[in-house]
Z-matrix of the N, CA and C atoms (Angstrom, degrees):
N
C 1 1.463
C 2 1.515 1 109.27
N 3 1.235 2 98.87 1 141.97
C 4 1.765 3 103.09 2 159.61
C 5 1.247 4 145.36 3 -120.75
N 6 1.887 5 132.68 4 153.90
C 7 1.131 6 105.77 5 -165.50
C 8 1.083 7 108.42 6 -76.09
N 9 1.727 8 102.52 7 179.45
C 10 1.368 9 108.15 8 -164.55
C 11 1.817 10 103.97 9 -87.40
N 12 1.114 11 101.85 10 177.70
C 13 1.685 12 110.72 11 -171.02
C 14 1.464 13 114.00 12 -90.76
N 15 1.168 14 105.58 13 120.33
C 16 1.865 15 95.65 14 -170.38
C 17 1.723 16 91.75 15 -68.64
N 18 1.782 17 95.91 16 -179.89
C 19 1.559 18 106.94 17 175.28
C 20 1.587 19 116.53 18 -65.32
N 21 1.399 20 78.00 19 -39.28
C 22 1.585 21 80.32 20 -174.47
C 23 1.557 22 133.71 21 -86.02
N 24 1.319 23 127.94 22 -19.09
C 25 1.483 24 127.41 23 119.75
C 26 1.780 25 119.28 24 -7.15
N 27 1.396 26 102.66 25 -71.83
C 28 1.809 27 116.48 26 -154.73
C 29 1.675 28 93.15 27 -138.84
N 30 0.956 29 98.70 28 93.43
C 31 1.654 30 119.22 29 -176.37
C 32 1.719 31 93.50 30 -81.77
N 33 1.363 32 108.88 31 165.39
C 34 1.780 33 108.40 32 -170.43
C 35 1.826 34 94.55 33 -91.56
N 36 1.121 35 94.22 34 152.85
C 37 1.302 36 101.81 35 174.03
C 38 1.724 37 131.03 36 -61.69
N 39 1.084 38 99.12 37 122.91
C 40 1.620 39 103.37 38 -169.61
C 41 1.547 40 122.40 39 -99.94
N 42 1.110 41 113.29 40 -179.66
C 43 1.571 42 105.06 41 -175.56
C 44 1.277 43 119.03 42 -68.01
N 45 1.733 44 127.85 43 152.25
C 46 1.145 45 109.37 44 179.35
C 47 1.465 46 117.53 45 -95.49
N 48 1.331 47 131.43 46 -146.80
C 49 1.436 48 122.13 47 -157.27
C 50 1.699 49 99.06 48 -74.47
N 51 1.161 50 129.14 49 -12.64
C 52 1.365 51 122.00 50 169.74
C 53 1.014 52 128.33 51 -97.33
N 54 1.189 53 130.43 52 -14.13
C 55 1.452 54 140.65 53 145.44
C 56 1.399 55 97.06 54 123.17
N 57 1.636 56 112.52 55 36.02
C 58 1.736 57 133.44 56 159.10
C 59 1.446 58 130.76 57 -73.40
N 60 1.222 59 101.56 58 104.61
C 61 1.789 60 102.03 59 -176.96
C 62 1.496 61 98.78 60 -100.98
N 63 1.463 62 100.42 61 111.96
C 64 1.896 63 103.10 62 154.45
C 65 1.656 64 127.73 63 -24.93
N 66 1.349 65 133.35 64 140.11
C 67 1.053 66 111.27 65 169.87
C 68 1.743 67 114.39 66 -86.93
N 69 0.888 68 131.49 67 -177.08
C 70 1.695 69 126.92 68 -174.61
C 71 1.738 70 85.88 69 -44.94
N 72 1.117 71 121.17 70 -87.55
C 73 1.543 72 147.57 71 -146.06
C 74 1.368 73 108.71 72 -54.62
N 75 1.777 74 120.44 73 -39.84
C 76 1.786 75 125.06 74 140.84
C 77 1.675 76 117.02 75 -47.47
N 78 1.302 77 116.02 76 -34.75
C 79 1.370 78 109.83 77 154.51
C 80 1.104 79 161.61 78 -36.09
N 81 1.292 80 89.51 79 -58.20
C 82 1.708 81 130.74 80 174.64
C 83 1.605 82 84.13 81 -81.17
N 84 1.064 83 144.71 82 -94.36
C 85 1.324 84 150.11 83 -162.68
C 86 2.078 85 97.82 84 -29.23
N 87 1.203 86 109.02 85 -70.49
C 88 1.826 87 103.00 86 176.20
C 89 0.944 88 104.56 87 -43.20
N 90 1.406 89 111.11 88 -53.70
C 91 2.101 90 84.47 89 -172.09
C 92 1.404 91 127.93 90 -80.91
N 93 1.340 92 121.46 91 -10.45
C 94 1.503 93 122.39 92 140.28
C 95 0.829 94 129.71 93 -23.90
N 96 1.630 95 106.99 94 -59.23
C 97 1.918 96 111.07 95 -162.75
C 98 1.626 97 95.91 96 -84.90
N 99 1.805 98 116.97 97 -32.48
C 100 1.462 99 87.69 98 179.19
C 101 2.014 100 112.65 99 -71.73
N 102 0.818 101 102.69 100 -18.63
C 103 1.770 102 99.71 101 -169.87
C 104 1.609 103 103.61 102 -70.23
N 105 1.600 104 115.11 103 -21.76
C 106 1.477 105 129.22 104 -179.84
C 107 1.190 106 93.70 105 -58.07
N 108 1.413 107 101.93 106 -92.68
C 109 1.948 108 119.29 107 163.44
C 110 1.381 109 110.06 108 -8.60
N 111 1.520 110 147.11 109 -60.23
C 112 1.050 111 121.52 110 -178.09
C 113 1.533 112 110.57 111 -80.22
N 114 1.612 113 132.17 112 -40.52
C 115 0.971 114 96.77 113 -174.42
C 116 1.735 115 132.03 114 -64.65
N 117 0.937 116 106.33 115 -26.94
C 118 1.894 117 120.11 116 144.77
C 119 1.447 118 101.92 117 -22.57
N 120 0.831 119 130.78 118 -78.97
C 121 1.333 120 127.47 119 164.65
C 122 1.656 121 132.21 120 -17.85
N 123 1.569 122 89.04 121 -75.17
C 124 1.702 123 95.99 122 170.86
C 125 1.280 124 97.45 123 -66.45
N 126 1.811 125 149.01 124 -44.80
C 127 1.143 126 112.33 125 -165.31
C 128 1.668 127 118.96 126 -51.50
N 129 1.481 128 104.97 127 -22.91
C 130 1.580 129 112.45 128 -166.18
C 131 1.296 130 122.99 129 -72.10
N 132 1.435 131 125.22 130 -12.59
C 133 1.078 132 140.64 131 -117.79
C 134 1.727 133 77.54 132 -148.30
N 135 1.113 134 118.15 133 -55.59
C 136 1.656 135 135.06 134 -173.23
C 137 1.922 136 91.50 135 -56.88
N 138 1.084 137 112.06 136 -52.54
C 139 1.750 138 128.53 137 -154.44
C 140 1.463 139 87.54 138 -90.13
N 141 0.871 140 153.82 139 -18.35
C 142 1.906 141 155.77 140 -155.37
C 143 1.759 142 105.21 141 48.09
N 144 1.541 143 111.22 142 44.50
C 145 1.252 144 98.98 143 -179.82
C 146 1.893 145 93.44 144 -97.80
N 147 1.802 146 108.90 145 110.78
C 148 0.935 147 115.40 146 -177.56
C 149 1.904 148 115.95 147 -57.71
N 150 1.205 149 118.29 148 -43.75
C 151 1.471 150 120.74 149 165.06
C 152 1.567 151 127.94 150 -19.68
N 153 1.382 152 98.45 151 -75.09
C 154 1.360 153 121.32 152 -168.80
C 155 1.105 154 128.79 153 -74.25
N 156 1.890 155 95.84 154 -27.06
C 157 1.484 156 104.00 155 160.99
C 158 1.809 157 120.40 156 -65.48
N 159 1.102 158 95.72 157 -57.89
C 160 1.608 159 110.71 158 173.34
C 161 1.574 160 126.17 159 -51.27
N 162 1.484 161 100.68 160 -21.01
C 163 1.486 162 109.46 161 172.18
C 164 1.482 163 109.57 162 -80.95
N 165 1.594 164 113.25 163 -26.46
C 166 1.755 165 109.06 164 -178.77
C 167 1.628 166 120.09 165 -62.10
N 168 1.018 167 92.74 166 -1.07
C 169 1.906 168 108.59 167 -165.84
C 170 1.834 169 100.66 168 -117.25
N 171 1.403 170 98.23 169 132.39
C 172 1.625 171 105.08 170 175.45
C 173 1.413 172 89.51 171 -81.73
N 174 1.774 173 104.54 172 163.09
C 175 1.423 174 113.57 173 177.88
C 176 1.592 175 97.75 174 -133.09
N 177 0.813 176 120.71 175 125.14
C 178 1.892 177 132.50 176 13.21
C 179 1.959 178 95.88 177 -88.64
N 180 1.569 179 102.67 178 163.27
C 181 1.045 180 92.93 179 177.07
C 182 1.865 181 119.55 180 -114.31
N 183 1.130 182 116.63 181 138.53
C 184 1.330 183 116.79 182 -166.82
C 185 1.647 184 101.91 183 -38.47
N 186 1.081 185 117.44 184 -71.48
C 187 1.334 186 120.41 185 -172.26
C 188 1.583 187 114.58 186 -136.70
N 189 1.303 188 124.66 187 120.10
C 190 1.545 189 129.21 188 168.69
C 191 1.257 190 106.55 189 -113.63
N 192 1.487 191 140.38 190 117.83
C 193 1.411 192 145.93 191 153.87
C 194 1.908 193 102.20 192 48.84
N 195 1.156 194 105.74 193 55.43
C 196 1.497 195 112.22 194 159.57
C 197 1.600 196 118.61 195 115.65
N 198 1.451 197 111.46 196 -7.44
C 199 1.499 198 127.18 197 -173.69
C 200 1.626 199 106.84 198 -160.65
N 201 1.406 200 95.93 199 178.80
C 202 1.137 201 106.78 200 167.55
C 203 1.070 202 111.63 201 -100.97
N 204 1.754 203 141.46 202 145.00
C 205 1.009 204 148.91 203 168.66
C 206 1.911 205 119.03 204 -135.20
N 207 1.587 206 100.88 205 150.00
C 208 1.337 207 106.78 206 170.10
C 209 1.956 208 104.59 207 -68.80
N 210 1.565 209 92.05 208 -178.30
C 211 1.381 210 81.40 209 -178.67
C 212 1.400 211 112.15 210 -107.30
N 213 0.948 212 107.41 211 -2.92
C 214 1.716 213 138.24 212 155.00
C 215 1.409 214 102.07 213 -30.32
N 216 1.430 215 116.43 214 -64.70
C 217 1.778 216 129.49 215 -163.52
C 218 1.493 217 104.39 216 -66.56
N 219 1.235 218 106.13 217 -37.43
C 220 1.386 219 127.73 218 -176.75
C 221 1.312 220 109.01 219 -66.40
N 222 1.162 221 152.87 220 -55.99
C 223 1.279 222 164.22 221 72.28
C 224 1.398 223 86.29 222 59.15
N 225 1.154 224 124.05 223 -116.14
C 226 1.669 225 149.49 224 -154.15
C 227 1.391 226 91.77 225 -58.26
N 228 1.862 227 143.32 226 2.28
C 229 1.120 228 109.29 227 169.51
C 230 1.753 229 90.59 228 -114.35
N 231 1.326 230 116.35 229 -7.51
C 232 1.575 231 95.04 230 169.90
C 233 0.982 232 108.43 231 -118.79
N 234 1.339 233 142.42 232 35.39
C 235 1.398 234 141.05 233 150.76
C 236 1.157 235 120.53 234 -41.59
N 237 1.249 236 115.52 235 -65.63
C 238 1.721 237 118.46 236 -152.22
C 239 1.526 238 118.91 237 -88.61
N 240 1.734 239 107.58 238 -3.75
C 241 1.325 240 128.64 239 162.74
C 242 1.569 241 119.37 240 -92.74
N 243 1.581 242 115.19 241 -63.97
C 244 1.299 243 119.81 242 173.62
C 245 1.212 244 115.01 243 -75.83
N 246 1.264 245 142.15 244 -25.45
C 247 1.248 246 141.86 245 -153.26
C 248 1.137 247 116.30 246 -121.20
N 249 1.214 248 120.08 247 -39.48
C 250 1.736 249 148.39 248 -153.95
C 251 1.238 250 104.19 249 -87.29
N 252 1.159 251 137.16 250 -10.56
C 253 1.582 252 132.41 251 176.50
C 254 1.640 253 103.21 252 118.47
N 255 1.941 254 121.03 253 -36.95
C 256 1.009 255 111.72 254 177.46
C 257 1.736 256 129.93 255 -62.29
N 258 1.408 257 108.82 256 -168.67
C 259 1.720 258 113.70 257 -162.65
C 260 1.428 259 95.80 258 -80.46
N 261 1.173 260 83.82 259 102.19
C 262 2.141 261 108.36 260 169.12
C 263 1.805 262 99.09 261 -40.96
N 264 1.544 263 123.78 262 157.54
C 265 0.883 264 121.33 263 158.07
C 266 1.984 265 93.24 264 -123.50
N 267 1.199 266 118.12 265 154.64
C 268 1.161 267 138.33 266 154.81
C 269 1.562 268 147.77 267 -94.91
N 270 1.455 269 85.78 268 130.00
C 271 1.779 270 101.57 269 -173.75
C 272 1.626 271 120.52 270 -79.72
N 273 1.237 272 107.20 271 107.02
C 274 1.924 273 95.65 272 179.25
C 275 1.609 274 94.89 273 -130.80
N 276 1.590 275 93.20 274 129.53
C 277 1.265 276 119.92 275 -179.65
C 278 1.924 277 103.34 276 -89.11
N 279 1.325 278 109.70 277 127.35
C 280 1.533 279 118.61 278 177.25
C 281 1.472 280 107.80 279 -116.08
N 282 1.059 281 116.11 280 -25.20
C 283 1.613 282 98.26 281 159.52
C 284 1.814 283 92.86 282 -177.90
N 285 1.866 284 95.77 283 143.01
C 286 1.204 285 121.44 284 -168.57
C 287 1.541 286 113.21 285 -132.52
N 288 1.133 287 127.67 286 97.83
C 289 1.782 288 146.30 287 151.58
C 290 1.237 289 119.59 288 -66.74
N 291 1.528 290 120.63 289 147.33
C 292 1.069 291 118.45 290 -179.82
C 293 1.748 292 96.33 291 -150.46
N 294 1.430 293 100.34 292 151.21
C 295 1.532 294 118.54 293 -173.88
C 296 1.499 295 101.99 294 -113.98
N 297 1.331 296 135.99 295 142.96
C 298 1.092 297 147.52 296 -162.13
C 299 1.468 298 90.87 297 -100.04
N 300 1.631 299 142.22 298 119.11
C 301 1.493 300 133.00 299 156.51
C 302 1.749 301 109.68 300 -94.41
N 303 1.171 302 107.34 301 -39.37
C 304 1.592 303 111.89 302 165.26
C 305 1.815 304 98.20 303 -176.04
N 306 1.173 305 97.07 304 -175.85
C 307 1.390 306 109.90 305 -156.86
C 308 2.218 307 101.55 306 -71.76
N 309 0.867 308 108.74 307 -7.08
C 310 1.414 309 115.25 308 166.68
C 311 1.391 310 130.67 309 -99.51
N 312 1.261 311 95.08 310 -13.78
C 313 1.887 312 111.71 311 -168.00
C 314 1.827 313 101.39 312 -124.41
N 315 1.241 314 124.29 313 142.38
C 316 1.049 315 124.74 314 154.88
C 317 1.763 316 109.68 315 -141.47
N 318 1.480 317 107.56 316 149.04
C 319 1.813 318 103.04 317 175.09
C 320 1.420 319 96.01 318 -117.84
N 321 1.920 320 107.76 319 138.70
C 322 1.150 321 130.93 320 -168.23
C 323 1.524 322 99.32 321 -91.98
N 324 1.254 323 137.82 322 139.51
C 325 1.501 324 111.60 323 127.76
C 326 1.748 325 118.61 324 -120.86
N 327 1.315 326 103.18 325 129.40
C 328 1.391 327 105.31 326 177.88
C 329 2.061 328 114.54 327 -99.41
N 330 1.624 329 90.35 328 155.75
C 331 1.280 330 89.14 329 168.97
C 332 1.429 331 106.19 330 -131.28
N 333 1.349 332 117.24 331 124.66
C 334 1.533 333 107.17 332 161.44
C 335 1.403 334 123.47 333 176.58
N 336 1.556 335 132.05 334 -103.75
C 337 1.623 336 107.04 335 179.30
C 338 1.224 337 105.66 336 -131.10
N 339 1.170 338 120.99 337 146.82
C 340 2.030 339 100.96 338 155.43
C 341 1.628 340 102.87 339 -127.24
N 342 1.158 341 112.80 340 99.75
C 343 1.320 342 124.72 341 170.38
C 344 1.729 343 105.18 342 102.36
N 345 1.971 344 105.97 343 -86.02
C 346 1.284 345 99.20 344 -172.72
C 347 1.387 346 95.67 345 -130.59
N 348 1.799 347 111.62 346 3.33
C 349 1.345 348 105.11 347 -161.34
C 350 1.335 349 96.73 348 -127.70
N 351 1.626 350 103.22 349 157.41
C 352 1.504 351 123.61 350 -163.46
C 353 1.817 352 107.02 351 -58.23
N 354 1.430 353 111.58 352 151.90
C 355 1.819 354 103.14 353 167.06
C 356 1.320 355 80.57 354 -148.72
N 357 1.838 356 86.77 355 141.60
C 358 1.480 357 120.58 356 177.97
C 359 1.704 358 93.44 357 -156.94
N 360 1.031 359 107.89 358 89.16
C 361 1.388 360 115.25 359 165.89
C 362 1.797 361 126.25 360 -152.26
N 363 1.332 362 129.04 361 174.89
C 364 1.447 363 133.50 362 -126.03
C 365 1.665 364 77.22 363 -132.03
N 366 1.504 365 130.84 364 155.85
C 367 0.731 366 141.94 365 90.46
C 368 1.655 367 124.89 366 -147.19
N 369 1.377 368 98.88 367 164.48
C 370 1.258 369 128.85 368 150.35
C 371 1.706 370 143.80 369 -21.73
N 372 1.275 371 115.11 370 66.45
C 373 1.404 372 123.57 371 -177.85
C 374 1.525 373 127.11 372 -80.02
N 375 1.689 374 96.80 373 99.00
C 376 2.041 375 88.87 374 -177.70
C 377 1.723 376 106.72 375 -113.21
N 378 1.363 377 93.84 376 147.48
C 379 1.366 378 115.93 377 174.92
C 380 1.422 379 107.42 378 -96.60
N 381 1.509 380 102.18 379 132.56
C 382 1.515 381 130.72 380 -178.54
C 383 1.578 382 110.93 381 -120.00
N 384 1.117 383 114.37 382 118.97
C 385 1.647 384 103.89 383 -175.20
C 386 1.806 385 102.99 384 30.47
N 387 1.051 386 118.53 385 -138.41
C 388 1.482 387 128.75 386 -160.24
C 389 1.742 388 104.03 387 -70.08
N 390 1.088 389 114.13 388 -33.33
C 391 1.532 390 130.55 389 -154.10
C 392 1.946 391 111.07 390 -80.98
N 393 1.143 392 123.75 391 118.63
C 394 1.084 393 95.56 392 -175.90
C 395 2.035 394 94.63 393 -114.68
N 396 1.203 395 99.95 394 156.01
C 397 1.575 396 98.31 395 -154.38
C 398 1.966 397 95.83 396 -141.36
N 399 1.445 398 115.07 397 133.30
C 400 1.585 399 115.06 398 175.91
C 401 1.675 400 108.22 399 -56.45
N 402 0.576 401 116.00 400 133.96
C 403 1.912 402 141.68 401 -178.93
C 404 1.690 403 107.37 402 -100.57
N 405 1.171 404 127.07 403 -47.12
C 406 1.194 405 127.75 404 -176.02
C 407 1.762 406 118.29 405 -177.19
N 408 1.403 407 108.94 406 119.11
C 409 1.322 408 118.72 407 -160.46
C 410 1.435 409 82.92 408 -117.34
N 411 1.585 410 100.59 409 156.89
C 412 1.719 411 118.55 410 -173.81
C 413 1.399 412 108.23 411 -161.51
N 414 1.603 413 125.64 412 168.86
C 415 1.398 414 97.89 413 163.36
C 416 2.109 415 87.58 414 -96.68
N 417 1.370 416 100.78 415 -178.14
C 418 1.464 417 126.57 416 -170.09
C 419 1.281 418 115.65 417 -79.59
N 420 1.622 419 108.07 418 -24.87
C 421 1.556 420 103.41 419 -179.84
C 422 1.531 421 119.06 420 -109.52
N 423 1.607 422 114.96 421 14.22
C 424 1.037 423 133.74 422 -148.92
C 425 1.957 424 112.06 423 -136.54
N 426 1.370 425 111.61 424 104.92
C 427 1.352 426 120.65 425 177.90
C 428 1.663 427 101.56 426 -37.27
N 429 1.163 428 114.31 427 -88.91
C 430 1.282 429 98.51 428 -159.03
C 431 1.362 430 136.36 429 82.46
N 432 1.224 431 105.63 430 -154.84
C 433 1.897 432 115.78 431 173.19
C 434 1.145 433 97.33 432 -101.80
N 435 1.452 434 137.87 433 14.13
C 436 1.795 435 119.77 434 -168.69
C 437 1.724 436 82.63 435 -82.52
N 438 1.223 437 81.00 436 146.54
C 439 1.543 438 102.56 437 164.65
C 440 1.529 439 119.07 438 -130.59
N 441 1.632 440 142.19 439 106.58
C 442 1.342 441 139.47 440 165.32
C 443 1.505 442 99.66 441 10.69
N 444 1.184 443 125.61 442 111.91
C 445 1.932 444 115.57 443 149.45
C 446 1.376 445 111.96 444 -66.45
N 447 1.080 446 102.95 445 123.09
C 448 2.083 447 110.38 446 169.83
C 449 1.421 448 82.22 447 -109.85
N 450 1.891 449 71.53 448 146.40
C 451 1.762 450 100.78 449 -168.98
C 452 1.273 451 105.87 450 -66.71
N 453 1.851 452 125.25 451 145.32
C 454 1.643 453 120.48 452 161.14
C 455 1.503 454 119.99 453 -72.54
């Protein structure tokens, strides 16, 4: 189990740039498609298809595990393991929530494994035209580069 999310972490979702509030059920539906969108992701990432993984991530990205990074960096540090021919490690998601910030933004938190070791970490899902793409990944118990998402 996990604790629960203070307000101020995952603030409720606010209007978007037109002054549009989701109804519950448009809600539930955004954060679907972003939790879709990432696991799209991990499948890519799971399979070593370097592309698809790298496409789930905006570039540059607000914050990845302590900074911001292109996805470029990202790239060249898991290449030669995930990508490169070497021994893949694997992503399994055991359970995934999502908080509504507005109809462009959603925050993930996942719990589950990557390889042999525990994941409990936060990120950041933004929608771009059709595409919804990670914005900023962190772990959950850890300051970092996360920064509050304010709504667009």
């Amino acid at each position: 189990a996990t604790a629960p999310v203070s307000a101020l972490e995952q603030p409720s979702a606010q209007p978007g740039p037109h002054g549009y509030i989701p109804t519950p059920s448009e809600r539930e539906a955004i954060i679907e498609q972003a939790k879709a969108a990432y696991r799209l992701t991990i499948d890519a990432w799971n399979s070593g298809t370097e592309a698809d993984y790298l496409a789930g991530y905006e570039d540059p990205l607000a914050c990845f595990y302590g900074g911001g990074r292109a996805r470029e960096s990202i790239r060249l540090r898991d290449r030669p393991r995930q990508f490169g021919g070497g021994i893949r490690t694997t992503l399994r998601i055991q359970e995934l929530t999502g908080t509504l910030i507005s109809p462009t933004q959603v925050v993930l938190h996942e719990i589950g494994t990557h390889g042999a070791d525990a994941v409990n970490r936060r990120l950041e899902m933004h929608k771009v035209g059709r595409r919804w793409r990670v914005r900023q990944e962190e772990l959950f118990d850890r300051e970092g580069c996360w920064r509050v998402p304010v709504p667009e």
